[in-house]
C-alpha positions in Angstrom: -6.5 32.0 -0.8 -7.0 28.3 -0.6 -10.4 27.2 -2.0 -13.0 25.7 0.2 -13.9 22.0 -0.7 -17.3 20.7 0.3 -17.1 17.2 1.9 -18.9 14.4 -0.5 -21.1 12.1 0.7 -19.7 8.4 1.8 -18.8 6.1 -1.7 -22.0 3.7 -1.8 -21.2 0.1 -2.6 -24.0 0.8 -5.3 -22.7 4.5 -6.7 -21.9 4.1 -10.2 -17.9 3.9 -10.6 -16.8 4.5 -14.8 -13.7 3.0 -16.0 -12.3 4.5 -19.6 -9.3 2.0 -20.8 -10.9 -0.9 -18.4 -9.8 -3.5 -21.4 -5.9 -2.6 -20.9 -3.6 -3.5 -18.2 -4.5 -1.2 -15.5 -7.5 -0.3 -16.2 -9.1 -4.2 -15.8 -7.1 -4.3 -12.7 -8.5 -1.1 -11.2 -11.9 -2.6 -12.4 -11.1 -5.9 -10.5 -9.8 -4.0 -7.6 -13.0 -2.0 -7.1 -14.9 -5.5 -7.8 -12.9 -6.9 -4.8 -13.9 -3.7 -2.2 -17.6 -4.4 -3.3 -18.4 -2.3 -5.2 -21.4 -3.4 -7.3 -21.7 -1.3 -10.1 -19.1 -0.9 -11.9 -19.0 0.4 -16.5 -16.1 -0.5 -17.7 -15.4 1.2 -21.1 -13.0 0.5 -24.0 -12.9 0.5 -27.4 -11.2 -2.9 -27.7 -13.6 -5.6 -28.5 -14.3 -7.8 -25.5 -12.0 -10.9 -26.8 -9.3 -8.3 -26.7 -9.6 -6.8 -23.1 -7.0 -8.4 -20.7 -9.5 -8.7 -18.0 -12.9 -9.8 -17.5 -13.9 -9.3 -14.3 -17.4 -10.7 -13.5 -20.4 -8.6 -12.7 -18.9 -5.6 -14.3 -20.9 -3.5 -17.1 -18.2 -4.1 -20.2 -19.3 -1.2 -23.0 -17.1 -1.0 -26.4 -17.1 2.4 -27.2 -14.3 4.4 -28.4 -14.1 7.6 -25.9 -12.1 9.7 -28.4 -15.7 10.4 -29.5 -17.6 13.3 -27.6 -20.8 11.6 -27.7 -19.4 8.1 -26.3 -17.9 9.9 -23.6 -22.0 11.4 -22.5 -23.0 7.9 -22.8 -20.7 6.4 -20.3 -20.6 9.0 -17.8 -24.3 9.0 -17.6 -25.2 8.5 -13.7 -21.8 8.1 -12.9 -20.4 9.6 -9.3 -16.3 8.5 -9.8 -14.8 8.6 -13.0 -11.3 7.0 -13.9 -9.4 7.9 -17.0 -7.6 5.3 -18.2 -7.7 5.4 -21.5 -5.2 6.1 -24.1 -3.1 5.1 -27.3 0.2 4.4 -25.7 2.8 1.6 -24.7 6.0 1.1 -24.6 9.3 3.0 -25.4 9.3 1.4 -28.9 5.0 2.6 -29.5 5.7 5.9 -28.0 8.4 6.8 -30.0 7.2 5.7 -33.0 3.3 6.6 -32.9 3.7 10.4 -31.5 0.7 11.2 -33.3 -1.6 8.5 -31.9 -0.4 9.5 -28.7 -1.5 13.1 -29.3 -4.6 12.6 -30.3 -5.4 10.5 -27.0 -6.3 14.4 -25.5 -9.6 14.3 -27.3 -10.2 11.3 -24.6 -9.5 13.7 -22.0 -10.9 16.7 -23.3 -14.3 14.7 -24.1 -14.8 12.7 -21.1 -13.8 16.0 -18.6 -16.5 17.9 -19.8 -19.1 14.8 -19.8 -18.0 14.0 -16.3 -19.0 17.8 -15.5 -22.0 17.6 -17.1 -23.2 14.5 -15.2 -22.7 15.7 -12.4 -19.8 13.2 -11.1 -18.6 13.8 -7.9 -14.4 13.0 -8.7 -12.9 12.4 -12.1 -9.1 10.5 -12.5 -6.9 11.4 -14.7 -3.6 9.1 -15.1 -0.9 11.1 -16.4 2.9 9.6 -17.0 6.6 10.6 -16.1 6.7 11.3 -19.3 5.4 14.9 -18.7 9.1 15.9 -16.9 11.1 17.7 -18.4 13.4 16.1 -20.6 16.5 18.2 -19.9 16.6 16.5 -16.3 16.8 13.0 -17.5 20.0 13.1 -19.4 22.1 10.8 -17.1 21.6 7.6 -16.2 22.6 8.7 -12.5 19.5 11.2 -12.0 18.1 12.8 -9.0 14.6 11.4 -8.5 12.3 13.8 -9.9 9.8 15.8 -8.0 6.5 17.2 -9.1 7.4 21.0 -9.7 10.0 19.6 -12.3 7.4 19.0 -14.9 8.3 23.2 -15.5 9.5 24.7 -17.1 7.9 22.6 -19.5 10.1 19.9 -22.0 7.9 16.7 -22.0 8.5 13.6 -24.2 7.3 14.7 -27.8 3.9 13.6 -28.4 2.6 11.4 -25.2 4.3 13.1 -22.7 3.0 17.1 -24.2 -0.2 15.0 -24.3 -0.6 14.1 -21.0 0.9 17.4 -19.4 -1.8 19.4 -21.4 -4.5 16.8 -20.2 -3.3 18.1 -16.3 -3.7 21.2 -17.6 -7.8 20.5 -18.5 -8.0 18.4 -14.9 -6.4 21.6 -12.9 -8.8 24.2 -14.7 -12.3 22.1 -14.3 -11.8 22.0 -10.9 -11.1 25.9 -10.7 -13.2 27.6 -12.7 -16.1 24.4 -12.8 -15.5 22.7 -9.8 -15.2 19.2 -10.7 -12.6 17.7 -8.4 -10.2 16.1 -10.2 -7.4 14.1 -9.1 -3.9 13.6 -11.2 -1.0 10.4 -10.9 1.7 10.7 -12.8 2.4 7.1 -13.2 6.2 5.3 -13.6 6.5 2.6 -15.3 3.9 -0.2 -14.0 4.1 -3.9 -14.6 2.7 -6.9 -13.7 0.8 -9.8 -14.3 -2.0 -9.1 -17.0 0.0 -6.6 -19.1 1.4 -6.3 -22.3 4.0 -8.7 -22.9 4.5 -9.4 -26.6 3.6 -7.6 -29.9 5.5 -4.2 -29.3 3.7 -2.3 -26.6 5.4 -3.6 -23.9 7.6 -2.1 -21.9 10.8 -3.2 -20.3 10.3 -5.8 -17.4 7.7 -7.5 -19.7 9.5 -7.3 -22.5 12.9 -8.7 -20.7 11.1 -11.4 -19.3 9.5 -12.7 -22.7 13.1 -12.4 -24.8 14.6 -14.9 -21.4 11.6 -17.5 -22.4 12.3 -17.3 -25.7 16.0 -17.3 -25.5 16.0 -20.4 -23.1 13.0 -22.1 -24.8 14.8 -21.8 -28.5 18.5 -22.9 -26.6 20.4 -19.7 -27.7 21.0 -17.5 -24.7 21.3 -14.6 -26.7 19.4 -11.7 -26.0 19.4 -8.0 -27.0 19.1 -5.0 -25.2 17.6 -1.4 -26.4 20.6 1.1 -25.5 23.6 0.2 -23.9 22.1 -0.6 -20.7 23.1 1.5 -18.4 19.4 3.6 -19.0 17.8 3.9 -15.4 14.4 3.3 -14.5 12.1 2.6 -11.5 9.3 0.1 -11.8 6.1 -0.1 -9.7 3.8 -3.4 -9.5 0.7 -3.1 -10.5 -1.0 -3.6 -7.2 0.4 -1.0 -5.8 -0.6 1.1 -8.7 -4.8 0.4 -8.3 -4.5 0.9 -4.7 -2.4 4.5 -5.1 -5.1 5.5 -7.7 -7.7 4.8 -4.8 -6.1 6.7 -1.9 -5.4 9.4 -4.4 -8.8 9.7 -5.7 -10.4 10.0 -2.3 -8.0 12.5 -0.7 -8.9 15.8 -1.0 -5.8 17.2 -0.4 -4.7 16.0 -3.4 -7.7 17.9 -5.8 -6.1 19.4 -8.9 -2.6 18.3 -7.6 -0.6 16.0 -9.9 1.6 13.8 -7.6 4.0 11.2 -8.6 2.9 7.4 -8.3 5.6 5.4 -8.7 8.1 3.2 -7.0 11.8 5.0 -6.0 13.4 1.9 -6.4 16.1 3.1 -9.3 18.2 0.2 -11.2 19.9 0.1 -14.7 18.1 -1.6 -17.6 21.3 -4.1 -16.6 20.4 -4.9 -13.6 17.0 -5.5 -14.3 17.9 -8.3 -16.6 20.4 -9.9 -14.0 17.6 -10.0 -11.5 15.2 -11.5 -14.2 18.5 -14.0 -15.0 18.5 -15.1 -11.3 14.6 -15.6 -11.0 14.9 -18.0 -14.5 18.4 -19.5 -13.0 20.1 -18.5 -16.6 23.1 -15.9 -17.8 22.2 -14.7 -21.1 24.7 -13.7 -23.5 24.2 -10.3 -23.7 23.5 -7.9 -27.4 23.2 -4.3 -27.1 21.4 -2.4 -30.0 22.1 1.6 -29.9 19.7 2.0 -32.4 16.6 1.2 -30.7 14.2 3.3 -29.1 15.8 4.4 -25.5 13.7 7.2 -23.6 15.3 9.1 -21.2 19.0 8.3 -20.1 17.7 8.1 -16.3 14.5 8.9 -14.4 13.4 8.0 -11.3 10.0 9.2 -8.4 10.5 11.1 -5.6 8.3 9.9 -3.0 8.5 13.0 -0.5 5.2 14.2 -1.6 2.7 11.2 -1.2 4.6 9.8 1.6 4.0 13.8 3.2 0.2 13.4 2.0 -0.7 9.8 2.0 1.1 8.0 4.6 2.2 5.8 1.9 4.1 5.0 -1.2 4.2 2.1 -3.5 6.0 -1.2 -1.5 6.5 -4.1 -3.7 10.0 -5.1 -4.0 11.1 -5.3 -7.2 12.4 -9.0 -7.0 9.0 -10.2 -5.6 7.1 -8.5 -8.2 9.6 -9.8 -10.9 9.2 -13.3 -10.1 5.6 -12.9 -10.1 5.4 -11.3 -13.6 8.1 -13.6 -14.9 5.8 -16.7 -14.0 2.9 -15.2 -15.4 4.5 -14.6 -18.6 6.0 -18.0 -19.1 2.5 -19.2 -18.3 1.5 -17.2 -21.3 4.4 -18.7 -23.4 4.1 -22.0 -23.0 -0.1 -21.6 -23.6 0.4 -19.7 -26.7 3.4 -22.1 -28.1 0.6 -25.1 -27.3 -2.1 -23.5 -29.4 -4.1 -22.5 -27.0 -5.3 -18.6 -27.1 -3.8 -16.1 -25.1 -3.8 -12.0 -25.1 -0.5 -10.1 -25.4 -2.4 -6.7 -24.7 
């Protein structure tokens, strides 16, 4: 029997709207996002300090607190009616692999700041989950069937983030049964864009790719190395396409309790994603391969069926354009940093 869901009053431009993680990548941008819609009251929380976070957006409340902590997580969702959870220890292929523990302990974020949301009396809570909660044993080749959500069981997630963030669902789906706080699940593939992590080891790979062509042309050397052989598949969704999937997500109650993939279906080789990065920089790198290094799944890609049946939508940014976009960004960064000027790497 399907459970009856009381409508919520009309989002006020002046309802209190919490952001955990708002100092990383996404999180500013969803910040900035919510900024731009007018929304005027916005607590963005991380436990960065401020000369860290990789936005500042203007007008927003900016709290360092660390949300791992139970009694942080009371103090920011004090008054608040939406709550996004963006917060976590994670990064790259390279991070995740190596940091399994610091990526399991990012559930005390989630198990914290569910029950404070409850408590306040918040109206919908976000949780952004990852790919990385599929089951392994279906990304094995490189030439993989996009995944739906039902493949997440039987359960094999990505040791340490990816149990992590499956287990996190698991608090989202039973607040909303058995507490009724409507909660709202993405499992997110592989975002980029301007403003993320580019250098320093969290990155992942279209920033990473980018950065190793500035330096490689900047230095003179061409050469560049790969993680793998290449042939890894991935797809890779822009990061404004990401804020505005959290948004229609968030405020569609067919979606309560319900994680759903957000992500672009887009599929190329970790290859091809350099020769597309080669064309926007108008270079051919001489190409290194390291099978040593940290490589993920052979192949995983989104199936869209189920927020194109819900939503009316999916995310759209080509690859190429959003490329190009990063790419400029980044060498922005480059050149800034190599001038002595300060610049954050995430």
């Amino acid at each position: 029997m399907k459970r009856l869901v009381e409508k919520d009053p009309e989002l006020q431009k002046d309802d209190l709207i919490v952001i955990t993680g708002a100092g990383g990548f996404i999180g500013g941008n969803l910040a900035l996002y919510f900024k731009d819609q007018g929304f005027k009251r916005i607590r963005a929380v991380d436990k960065k300090p401020l000369y860290e976070w990789y936005l500042h957006v203007p007008g927003v409340d900016a709290l360092c607190l660390d949300v791992s902590q139970e009694d942080h997580c009371h103090r920011v969702c004090e008054g608040a009616v939406e709550v996004y959870n963006l917060a976590a220890d994670m990064g790259g292929m390279g991070f995740i692999e190596h940091f399994r523990v610091e990526c399991l302990r990012s559930i005390l974020i989630n198990t914290h700041l569910t029950e404070a949301a409850c408590r306040a009396g918040a109206r919908r809570y976000f949780f952004s989950s990852s790919a990385c909660a599929y089951n392994t044993l279906l990304q094995q080749d490189p030439d993989v069937r996009a995944l739906k959500e039902s493949d997440a069981y039987p359960a094999m997630a990505e040791r340490g983030y990816g149990w992590e963030k499956l287990m996190s669902e698991m608090f989202c789906q039973e607040y909303w049964a058995e507490r009724g706080l409507k909660t709202f699940i993405a499992r997110f593939h592989n975002v980029y864009g301007p403003h993320g992590t580019w250098d320093g080891g969290r990155e992942k790979a279209p920033a990473a790719l980018c950065r190793k062509v500035i330096e490689a042309m900047d230095t003179g050397t061409k050469d560049i190395t790969l993680w793998g052989d290449g042939h890894q598949t991935r797809s890779f969704m822009y990061i404004d396409d990401c804020v505005k999937g959290i948004d229609l997500i968030t405020h569609c109650d067919d979606l309560i309790a319900t994680p759903i993939n957000l992500g672009s279906s887009e599929l190329v080789s970790i290859n091809e994603l350099l020769t597309r990065i080669e064309k926007i920089a108008g270079v051919t790198m001489n190409r290194k391969y390291d099978l040593d290094a940290p490589q993920g799944v052979a192949g995983r890609n989104s199936d869209n069926t189920f927020i194109k049946k819900v939503l009316q939508w999916e995310p759209a940014m080509p690859l190429d354009k959003g490329l190009a976009i990063t790419y400029k960004w980044i060498r922005k960064q480059y050149q800034r940093r190599k001038a002595g000027q300060r610049v954050g790497i995430g």
